[in-house]
C-alpha positions in Angstrom: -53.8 -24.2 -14.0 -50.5 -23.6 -15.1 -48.8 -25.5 -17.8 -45.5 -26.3 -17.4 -44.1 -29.8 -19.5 -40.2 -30.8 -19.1 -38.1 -32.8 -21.4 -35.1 -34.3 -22.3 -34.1 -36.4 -18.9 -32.9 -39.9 -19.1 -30.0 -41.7 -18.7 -26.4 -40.9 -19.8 -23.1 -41.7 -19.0 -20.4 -39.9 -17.0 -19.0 -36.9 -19.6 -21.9 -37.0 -21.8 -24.4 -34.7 -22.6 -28.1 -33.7 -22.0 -30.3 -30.9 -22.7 -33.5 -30.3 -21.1 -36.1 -28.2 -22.2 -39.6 -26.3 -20.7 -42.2 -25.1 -22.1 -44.4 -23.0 -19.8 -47.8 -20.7 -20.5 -46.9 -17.4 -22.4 -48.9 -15.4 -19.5 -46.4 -17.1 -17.0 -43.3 -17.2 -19.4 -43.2 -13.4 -20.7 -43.1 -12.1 -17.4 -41.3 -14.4 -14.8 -37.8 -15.1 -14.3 -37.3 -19.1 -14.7 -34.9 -21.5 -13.2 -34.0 -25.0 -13.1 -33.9 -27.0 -9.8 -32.8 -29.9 -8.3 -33.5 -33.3 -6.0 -31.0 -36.2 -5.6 -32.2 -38.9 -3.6 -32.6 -38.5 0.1 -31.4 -34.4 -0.3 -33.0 -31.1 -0.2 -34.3 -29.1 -3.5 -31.3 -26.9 -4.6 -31.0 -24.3 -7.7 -28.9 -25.1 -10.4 -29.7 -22.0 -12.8 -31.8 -19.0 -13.1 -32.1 -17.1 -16.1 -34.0 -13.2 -16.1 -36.8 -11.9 -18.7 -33.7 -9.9 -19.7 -31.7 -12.8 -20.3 -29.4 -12.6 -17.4 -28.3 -15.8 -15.7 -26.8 -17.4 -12.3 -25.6 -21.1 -11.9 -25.0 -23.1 -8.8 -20.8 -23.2 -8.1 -21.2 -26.9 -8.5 -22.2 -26.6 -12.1 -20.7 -23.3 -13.9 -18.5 -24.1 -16.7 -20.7 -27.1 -17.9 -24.4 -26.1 -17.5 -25.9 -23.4 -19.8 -29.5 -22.1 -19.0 -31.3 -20.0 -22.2 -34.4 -19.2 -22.6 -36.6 -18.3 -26.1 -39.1 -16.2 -25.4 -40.7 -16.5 -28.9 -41.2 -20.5 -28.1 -41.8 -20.0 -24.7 -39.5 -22.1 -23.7 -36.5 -22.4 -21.2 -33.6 -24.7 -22.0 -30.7 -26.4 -19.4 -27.7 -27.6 -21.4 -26.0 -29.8 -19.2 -22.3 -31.0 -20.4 -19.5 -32.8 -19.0 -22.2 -34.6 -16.7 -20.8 -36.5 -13.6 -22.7 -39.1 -11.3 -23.5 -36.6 -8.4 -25.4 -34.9 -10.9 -27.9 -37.4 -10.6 -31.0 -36.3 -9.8 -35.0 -35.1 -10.6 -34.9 -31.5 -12.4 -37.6 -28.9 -11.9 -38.2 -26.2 -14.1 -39.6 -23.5 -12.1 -41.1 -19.6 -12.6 -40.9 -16.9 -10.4 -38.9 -15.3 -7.7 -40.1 -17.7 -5.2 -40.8 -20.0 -7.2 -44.7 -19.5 -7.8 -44.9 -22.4 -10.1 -43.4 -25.9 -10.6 -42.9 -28.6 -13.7 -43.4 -31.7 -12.8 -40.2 -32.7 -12.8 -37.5 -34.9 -15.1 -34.8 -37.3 -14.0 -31.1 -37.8 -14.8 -29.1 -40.3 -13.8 -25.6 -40.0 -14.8 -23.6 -43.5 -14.7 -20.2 -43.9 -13.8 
């Protein structure tokens, strides 16, 4: 079973800052691309960021300029710095691994006020 644990949801207001953080199995980490996903209510799972084993990255249109995905591959850990945060934002994020995605966190939620 794979272990992935998310952190760093909650609830902020409109403007403000989050960062959210993953920690995933060094089998899975060292050798999978990872991403962060998304689900508002009542809407379809949608990628906000990949980020390559190399380091190379893609963002969502909806959130380049404010959202920074990093990865440390000595903590095996992937990180989503979400800035500038607006309500439509709102939503559960999933880190994910793989090219499909093969595996799934469990998910943590943002709420962005107005």
């Amino acid at each position: 079973q794979v272990q992935m644990v998310e952190s760093g949801g909650g609830l902020v207001q409109a403007g403000g800052s989050l960062r959210l953080s993953c920690v995933a199995s060094r089998t899975i980490f060292s050798i999978n691309p990872m991403g962060w996903y998304r689900q508002a209510p009542g809407k379809q799972r949608q990628l906000v960021a990949t980020i390559t084993t190399g380091g190379r990255t893609n963002y969502a249109d909806s959130v380049k300029g404010r959202f920074t995905i990093s990865r440390d591959n000595a903590k095996n850990t992937v990180y989503l710095q979400m800035n500038s945060l607006r309500p439509e934002d709102t939503a559960v994020y999933y880190c994910a691994a793989g090219i499909s995605p093969n595996y799934w966190g469990q998910g943590t939620r943002v709420t962005v006020s107005p």
